[in-house]
N, C-alpha and C positions, 0 to 999 in steps of 0.2 A: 431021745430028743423030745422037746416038748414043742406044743403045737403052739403057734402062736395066736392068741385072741388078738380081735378088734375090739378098737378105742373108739366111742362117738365120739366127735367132734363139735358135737352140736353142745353141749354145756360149756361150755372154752366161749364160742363162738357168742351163747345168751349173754356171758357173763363180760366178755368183753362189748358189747351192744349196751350193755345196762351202762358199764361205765362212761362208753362213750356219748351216751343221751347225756348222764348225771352231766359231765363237763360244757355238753352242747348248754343245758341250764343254767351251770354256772357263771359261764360265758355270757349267753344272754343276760342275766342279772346284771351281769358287769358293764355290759352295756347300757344296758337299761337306766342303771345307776349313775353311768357317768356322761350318759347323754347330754349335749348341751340342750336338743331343744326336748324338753320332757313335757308330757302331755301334750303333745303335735300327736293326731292320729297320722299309723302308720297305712300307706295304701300301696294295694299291687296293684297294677292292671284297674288302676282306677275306682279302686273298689274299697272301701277304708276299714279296714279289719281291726284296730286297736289303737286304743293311743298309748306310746311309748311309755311304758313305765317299768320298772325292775320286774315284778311278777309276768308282765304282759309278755314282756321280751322273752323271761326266762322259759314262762310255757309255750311261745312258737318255736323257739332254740329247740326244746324238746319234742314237739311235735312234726316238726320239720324231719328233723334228724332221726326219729322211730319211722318215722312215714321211709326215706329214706331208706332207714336200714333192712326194714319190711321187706320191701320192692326188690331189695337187691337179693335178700338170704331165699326170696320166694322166687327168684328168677333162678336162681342156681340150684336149690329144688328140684326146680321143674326140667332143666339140664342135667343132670343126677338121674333123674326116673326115666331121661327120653337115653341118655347114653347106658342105664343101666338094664332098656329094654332091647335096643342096638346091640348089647352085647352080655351075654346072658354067660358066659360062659367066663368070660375077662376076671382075674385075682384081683381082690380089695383088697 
């Protein structure tokens, strides 16, 4: 019989993350683009962060969405290390 090795999961996981920012980008351009009111600065919370343009959009689209995918792959991480110290003996 042969032994079975383990597969990271984390190169899958990068490379789907990359694509999904690229589209979040491409999106925002698209918006950006077909914005009716272009150059209107965009505001959160009262606070005016940019004025709508194709570039501007497309870089918060992408930042947005890394920021995002960040916080999520670093929360499951950290759930990973706490159930993998919980149980020490448990099969991967």
């Amino acid at each position: 019989m042969t032994q079975a090795s383990e597969v990271s999961g984390r190169p899958f996981l990068a490379g789907a993350a990359v694509v999904v920012v690229a589209l979040a980008g491409l999106l925002g351009a698209v918006v950006g683009a077909s914005g009716q009111e272009r150059e209107v600065p965009m505001e959160i919370a009262g606070v005016v962060l940019f004025e709508m343009t194709p570039v501007s959009m497309a870089a918060f689209g992408m930042a947005a969405t890394a920021g995002v995918l960040a916080l999520l792959f670093g929360l499951v991480t950290v759930a990973a290390r706490r159930d993998a110290e919980r149980n020490p003996d448990a099969e991967r």
